[in-house]
N, C-alpha and C positions, 0 to 999 in steps of 0.2 A: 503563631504558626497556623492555628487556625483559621482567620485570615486570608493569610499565603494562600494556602489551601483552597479556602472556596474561590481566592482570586483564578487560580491556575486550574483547578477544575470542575469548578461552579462557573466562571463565565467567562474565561477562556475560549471554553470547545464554542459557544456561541457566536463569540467574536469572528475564532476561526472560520466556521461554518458560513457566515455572514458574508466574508471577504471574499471563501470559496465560489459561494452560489451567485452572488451581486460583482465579486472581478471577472466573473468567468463573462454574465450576460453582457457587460462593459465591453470586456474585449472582443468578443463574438461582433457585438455591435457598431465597432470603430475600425477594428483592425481582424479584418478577416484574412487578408493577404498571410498576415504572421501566425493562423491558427493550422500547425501546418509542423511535424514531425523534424523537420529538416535533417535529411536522411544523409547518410556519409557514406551511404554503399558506393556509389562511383569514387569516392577515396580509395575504399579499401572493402572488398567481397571476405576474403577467408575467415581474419576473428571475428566479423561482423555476426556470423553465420551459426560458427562457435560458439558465441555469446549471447546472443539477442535467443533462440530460440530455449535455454533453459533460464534465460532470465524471464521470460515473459510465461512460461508453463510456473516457475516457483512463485510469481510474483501474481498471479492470478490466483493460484490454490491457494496460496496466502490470506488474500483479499476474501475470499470467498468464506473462508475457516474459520476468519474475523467477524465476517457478517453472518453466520448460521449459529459461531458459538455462543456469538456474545450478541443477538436479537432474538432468541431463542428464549422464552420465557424458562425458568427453570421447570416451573409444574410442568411445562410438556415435556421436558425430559422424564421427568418423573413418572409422567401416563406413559411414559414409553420404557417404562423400566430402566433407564441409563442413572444411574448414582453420580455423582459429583466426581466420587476419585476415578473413575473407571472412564468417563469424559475429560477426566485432567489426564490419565493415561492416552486416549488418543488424542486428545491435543496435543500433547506433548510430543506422540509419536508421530504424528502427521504435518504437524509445524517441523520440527527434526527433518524430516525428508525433504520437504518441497524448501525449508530454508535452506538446506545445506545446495539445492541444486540451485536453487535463487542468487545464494551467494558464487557457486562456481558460475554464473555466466556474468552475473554483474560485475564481478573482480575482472574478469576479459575483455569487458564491455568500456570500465572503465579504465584499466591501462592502456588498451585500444586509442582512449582517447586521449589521454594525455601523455604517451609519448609518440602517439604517432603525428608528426611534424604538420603532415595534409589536414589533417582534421583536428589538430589542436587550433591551427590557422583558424577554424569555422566556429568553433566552440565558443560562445559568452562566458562572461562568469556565472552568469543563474545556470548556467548548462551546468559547471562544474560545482558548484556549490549544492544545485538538484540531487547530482549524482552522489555527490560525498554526503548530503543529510539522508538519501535512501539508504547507502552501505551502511554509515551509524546506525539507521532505524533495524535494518536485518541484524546486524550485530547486537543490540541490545535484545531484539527480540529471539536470535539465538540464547545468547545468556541467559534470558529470560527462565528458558528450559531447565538449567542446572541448578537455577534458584527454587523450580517449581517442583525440582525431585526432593527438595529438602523436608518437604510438607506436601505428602502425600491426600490428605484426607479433603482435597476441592475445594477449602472455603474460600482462600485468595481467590478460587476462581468465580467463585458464589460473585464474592464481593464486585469483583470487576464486571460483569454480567450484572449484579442489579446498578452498578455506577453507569453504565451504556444504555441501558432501558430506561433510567432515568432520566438522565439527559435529553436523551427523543423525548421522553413524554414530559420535555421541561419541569422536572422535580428535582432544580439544581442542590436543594437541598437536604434529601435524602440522596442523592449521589453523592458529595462530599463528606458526607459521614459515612458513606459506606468505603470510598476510597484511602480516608485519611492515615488508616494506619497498614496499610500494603509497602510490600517491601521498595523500596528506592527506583531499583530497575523496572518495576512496571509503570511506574508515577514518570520516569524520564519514557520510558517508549508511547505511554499517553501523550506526553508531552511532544516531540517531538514531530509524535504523529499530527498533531493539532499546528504544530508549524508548519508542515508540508501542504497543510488547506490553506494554510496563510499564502505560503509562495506559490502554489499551483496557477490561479489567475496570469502569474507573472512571467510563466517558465513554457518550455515545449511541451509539458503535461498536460494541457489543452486539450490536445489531440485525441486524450481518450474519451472527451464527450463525442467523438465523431468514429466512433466505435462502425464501421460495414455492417448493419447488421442485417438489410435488407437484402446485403447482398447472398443471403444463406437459402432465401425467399424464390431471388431472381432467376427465370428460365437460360437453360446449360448456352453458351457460346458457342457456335457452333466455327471453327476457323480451320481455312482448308489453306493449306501449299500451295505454292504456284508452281506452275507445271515448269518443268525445266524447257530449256529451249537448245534443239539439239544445233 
């Protein structure tokens, strides 16, 4: 078991990580034409509309909650006064919210797609297999929450925060000792999560290295009417 263990999260997330950052400059490199959202609004505007904007607000706080919680050295919480169970309470309460609105637009997002005839036509299978390993991953990580009320007192959380600091500062093996006896449901949304750097290279996910961001920079467009013609 132990093992198993260092195998899946001692040099897994590496592998992962590897695939992500080296398929990604591959693809970038060969195939720019396909680095590119492929967008199904001229299929269908209404659940598009419905869906895409609380999945992309859940799915970003999400992301963010992940990277502040768990790269967040514990001592600085501690200089800041925040206790373990009192950060496992707003985890808890702040993943709750932006999951539950993550999930109501991805559930739209994804029925959207596969029954609606126009844009299943457009869909791959990496499209749909994307979309189905992201619902799993929200789904575990909702459950995640109900396993987390059971043991109030932050040390699962301890432990997953120093397995993630680890990892970055390649100490694959104090990370696996700090992992290995965490409950089931965090070791599969680890896991899974590590899958999705696997498939990203290969999928429409791409497109979030090509994040606008200059475009926040960029001076106002100034665009005027044409004058009617009497």
């Amino acid at each position: 078991m132990n093992d198993l263990n260092h195998l899946l999260f001692g040099i897994y997330p590496y592998i992962a990580l590897t695939i992500f950052l080296v398929g990604s400059l591959i693809r970038y490199d060969r195939e720019q034409y396909t680095w590119k959202t492929s967008s199904s609004q001229l299929l269908e505007k209404k659940w598009l509309r419905r869906g895409s904007l609380p999945f992309h607000i859940g799915v970003l706080a999400i992301l963010g909650g992940h990277c502040v919680g768990l790269l967040t050295p514990h001592e600085v919480w501690h200089t800041l006064g925040v206790s373990a169970p009192f950060k496992q309470k707003v985890a808890m309460g702040m993943g709750g919210v932006f999951g539950v609105i993550c999930l109501y637009g991805m559930t739209i997002l994804l029925v959207r797609r596969l029954t609606n005839e126009r844009i299943r036509a457009t869909t791959g299978k990496m499209d749909i297999a994307i979309l189905l390993m992201l619902y799993c991953q929200l789904l575990l990580g909702l459950t995640s929450i109900f396993v987390s009320a059971g043991h109030m007192d932050g040390e699962e959380m301890l432990k997953l925060m120093s397995w993630t600091q680890n990892i970055v500062t390649f100490n694959s093996t104090v990370a696996t000792a700090q992992i290995e006896h965490v409950h089931i449901i965090y070791k599969l949304h680890i896991f899974l999560g590590m899958t999705l750097f696997v498939a990203f290279p290969f999928s429409r996910l791409v497109h979030i290295w090509s994040v606008p961001v200059k475009y926040l920079g960029r001076h106002y467009q100034v665009v005027r009417e044409r004058g009617r013609h009497v």
